[in-house]
C-alpha positions, 0 to 999 in steps of 0.5 A, spaced: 471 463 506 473 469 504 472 473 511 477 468 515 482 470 509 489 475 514 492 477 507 489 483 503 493 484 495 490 490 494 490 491 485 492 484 483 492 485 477 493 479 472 497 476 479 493 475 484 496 472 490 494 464 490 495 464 498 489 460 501 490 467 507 489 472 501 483 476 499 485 479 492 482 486 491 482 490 484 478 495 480 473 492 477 472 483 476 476 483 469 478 475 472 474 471 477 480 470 481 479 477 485 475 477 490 473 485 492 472 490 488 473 497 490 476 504 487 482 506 492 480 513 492 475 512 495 475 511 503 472 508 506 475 501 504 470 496 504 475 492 510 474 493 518 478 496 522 484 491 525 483 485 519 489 484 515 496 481 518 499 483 510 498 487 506 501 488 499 500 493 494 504 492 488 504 497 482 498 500 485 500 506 489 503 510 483 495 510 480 491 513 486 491 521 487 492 521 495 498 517 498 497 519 505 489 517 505 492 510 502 497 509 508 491 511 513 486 507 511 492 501 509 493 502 518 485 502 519 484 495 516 491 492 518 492 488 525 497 491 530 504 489 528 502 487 521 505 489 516 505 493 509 509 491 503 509 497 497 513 496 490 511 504 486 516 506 481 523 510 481 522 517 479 528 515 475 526 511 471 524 512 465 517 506 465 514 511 471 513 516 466 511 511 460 505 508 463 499 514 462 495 512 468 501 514 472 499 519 477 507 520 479 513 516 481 516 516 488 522 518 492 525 513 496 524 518 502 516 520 501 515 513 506 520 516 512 514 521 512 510 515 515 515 514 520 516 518 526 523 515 527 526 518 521 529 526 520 522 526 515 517 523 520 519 527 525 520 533 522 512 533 519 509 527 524 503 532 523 502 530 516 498 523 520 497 521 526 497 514 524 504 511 524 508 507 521 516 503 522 519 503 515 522 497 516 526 497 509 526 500 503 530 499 497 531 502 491 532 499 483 528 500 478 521 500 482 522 502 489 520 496 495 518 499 501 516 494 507 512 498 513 510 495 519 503 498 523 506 502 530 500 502 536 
């Protein structure tokens, strides 16, 4: 039953995640595999409070307008301790800027601002008071930032 599933895949796309745990979510029903459909601008999202124990969003955050209210509402459905995993393009590669639905690439940096633990999550933790650990990051040609839910 979709209710009992932990994992969330927020725009699956054409990949959706085949784990019995996931719930596939993504704009509109182009395939039968996503299972909720919803417009991420738009919150609140249609999950509970403290649902998901893994959420991934890959090539997902680059389209939505607002990347703090994506963060917010991601640390409301997810469960403490739970975990967030997040590709978006590199503002230096040249396929962040190919894709005309693109509303911006990012910076390595723009998810220490969720951490209070970093020099950028502490000098503006008043952007949010819903905190995150950046439990890594890497940067090729998409960056991949892992966050886990603080209390």
């Amino acid at each position: 039953m979709i209710y009992d599933r932990t994992e969330l895949v927020l725009g699956c796309g054409n990949r959706p995640r085949p784990s019995t745990q996931a719930i596939n979510h993504d704009l509109t029903k182009h395939h039968d595999f996503v299972d909720v459909t919803h417009d991420l601008n738009i919150a609140p999202w249609p999950w509970p409070d403290n649902r998901f124990n893994a959420i991934f969003a890959e090539d997902v955050l680059e389209h939505l307008q607002d990347f703090m209210m994506f963060f917010n509402e991601s640390w409301r459905i997810m469960k403490e301790g739970g975990v967030i995993y997040v590709q978006v393009p590199s503002y230096k590669d040249e396929n962040a800027w190919r894709d005309p639905t693109h509303i911006r690439p990012y910076h390595p940096d723009a998810f220490s601002y969720l951490d209070p633990d970093t020099y950028w999550g502490n000098k503006y933790d008043f952007y949010t008071d819903r905190k995150w650990r950046l439990v890594s990051v890497e940067d090729g040609g998409n960056i991949v930032a892992v966050l886990s839910k603080r209390s």
